[in-house]
N, C-alpha and C positions, 0 to 999 in steps of 0.2 A: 784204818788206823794200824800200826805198825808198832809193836810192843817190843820195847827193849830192855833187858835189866841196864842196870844203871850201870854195873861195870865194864859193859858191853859198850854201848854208848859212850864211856868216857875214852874206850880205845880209840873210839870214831872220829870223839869231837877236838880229842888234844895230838889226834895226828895231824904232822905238819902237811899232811896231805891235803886233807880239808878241804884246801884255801881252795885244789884246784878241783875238787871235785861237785857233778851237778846232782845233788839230791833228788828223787821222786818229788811227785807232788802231787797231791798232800799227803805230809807224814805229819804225824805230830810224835814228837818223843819226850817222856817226861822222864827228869834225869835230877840228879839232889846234889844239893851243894859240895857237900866233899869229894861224888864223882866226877864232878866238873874237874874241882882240882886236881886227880887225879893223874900223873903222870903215865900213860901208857904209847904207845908208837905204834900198834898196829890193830887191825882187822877193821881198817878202813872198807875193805871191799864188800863188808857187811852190807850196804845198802845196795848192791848191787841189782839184787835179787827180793828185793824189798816192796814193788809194786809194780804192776806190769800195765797198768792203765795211765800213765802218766802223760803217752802222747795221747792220748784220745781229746778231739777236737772238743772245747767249752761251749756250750752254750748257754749263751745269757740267758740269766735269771730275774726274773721283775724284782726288783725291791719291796713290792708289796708283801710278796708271800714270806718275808722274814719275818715272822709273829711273834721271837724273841725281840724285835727293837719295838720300843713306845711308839704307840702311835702320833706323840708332839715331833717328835723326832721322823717316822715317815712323812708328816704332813708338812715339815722342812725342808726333807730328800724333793719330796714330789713338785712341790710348789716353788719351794728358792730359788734351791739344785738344779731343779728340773733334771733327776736322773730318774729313768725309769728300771732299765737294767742294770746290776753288779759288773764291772768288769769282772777278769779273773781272781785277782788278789781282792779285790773287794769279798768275792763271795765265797773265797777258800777263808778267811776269817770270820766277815760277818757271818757265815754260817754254822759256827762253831758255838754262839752266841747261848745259854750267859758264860762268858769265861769268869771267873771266879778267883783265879789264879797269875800267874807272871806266866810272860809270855815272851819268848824271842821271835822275833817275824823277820826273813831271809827276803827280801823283796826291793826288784829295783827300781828306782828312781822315773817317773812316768811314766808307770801303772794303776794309778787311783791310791795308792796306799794313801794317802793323808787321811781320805775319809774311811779307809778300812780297817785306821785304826781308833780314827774318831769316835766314829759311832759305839764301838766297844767301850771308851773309854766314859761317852755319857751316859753307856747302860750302866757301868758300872759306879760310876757317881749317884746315880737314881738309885741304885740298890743304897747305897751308903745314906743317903737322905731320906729312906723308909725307915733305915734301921735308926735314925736321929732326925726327929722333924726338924727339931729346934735349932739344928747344926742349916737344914733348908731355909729359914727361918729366916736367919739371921745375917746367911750368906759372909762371915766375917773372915775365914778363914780359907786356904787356898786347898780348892778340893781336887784340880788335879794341876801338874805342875809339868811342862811339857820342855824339854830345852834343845834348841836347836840351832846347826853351824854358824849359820850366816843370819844377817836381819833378813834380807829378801825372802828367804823362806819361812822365816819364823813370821814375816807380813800373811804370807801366802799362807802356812794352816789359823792363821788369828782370823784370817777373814771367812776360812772355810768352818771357821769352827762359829765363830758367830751365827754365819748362814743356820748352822745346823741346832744352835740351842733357841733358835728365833722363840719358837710358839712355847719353850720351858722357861721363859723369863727370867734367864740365866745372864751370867755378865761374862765377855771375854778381858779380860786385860792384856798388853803386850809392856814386856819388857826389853827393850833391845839399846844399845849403841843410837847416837845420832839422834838421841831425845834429850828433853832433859829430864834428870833422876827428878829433880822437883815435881815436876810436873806429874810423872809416875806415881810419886808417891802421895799425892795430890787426890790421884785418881785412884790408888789401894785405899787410900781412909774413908772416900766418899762413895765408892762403890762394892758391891759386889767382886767376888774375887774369885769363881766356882770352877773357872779355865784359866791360868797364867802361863803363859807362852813367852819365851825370852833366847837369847845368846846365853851363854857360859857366863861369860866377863858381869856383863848385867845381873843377872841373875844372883851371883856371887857377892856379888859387891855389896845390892841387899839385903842378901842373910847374912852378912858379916858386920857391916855399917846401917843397915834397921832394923832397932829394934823392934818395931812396930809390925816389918816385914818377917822377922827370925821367928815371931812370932806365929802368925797366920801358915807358915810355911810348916811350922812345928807340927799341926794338923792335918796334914797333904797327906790325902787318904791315894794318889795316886799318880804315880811318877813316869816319864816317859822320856826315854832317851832317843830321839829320829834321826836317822842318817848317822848311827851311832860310829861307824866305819870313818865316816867323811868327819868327826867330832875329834877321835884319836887321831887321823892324817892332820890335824890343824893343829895337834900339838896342844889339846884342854883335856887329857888326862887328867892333871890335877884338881884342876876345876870341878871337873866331872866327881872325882875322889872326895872333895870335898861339900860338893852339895849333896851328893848320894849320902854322908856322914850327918848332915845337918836335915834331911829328911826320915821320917819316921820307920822305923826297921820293920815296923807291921804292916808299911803301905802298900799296894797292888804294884807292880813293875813290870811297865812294856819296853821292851829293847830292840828297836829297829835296825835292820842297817843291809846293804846291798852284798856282802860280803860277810864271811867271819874268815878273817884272815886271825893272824896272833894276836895282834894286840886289842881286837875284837872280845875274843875267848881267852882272854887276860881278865878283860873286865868283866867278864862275866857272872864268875864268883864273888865278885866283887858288890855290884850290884844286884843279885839276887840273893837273897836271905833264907829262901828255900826250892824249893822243886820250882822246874820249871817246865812249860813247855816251848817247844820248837815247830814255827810253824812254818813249814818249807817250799816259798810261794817262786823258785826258781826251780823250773822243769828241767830234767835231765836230757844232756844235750844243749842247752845253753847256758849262753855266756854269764859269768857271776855277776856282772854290773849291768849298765844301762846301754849295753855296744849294741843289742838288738832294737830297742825302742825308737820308732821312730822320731827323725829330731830336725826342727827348722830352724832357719836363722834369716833374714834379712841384711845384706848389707846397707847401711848408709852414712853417707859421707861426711866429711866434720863438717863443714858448716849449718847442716841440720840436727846437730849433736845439742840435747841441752845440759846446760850447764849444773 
């Protein structure tokens, strides 16, 4: 671990160098709200010299031996999942486990992050439901609240998150575009609500237009912005501005994203309320996005297209 004062770090984080620079990994840096805002331009090079094991080849870790996650929750990994080993970004996070705190996670886009920040996200829920049976209870309010670019992704961690609260008899819900709100809402009054997954637009529309949602929402013991990078590229700053505002200032806050380019560590201070850490799952020497991941496609042709 890699200890920084905080005005040290805001040199680092608000240089416009940043964007292009590869952090070690793993660092974690804890750093406070004002030095976020902090205007300074240099001693970027500070991490230079910051960890000297960073290329050292991973090797996989069993899932089993993380003794901070619930065993409902291993018995999901092993049997759903069917994963046995952490990737890397899985086990540069889950391993850190219980986090307690907000978290910025640096990590690209097909590497396992969905479940690496999953699983954190339902230890952390578990802790909140010790400290309030009755809130476990009663399942009325929305305990962790996850928002993401697109529907096809926001499909993709609703069904990984399902998988994974299977044996806590937890409810996922999805909020997205190309439903209907009725129906949604349909399905907040009659079920559980302990994971709610959505777009921006969705999401927004019922905390602003339900009451019944503004509600449940007002209790969101835990907020999660994914692919936070690709969220600002789409132009839901506001959005984002505005459900961060209509969420609870005490709540836990995970901040995803492939990149902290500007508008990134804009919002930063924005959405975190106090200290945070940085969890820096791009090794130095590679590329800040997803250009190294390997990536397939299939062509085919319209007339096998469906509609």
């Amino acid at each position: 671990m890699l200890s920084w004062s905080a005005p040290a770090y805001a040199r680092f984080l608000s240089s416009e160098a940043l964007a292009q620079r590869q952090v070690p990994s793993p660092d974690v840096h804890s750093i406070g709200q004002s030095a976020i805002k902090a205007d300074f331009a240099s001693n970027a090079t500070a991490a230079e010299d910051a960890d000297t094991s960073a290329g050292d080849e991973y090797v996989p870790v069993a899932f089993s031996s993380y003794t901070a996650v619930h065993p409902k929750t291993q018995m999901a990994i092993d049997r759903i999942m069917n994963f046995k080993t952490a990737s890397k970004v899985q086990h540069q996070i889950i391993s850190r486990l219980p986090i307690t705190g907000d978290i910025m996670v640096k990590a690209k886009t097909g590497t396992g992050k969905t479940a690496a920040f999953l699983v954190p996200a339902i230890e952390s829920l578990l802790r909140e439901y010790e400290k309030d049976p009755e809130r476990k209870l009663k399942g009325r309010s929305v305990g962790c609240l996850i928002v993401s670019p697109t529907r096809e992704l926001a499909k993709q961690i609703t069904t990984e998150a399902e998988k994974l609260v299977k044996f806590h008899g937890w409810n996922v819900q999805s909020l997205i575009g190309g439903e209907r709100p009725r129906d949604q809402l349909n399905s907040l009054a009659r079920n559980r609500s302990d994971i709610v997954i959505g777009t921006p637009g969705r999401i927004l529309d019922f905390l602003t237009q339900q009451q019944m949602f503004t509600e449940m929402a007002s209790k969101t013991r835990l907020l999660i912005l994914d692919e936070a990078d690709v969220l600002l590229q789409m132009g839901f700053r506001k959005e984002l501005d505005e459900i961060i505002n209509l969420t609870p200032a005490d709540r836990q806050t995970f901040l995803v994203s492939a990149t902290m380019d500007r508008k990134v560590r804009e919002l930063a201070p924005v959405v975190f309320h106090r200290g945070f850490d940085l969890v820096d799952c791009v090794e130095k020497g590679e590329t800040n996005t997803h250009l190294n991941v390997k990536q397939e496609y299939v062509q085919v042709g319209h007339s096998h297209h469906f509609s």
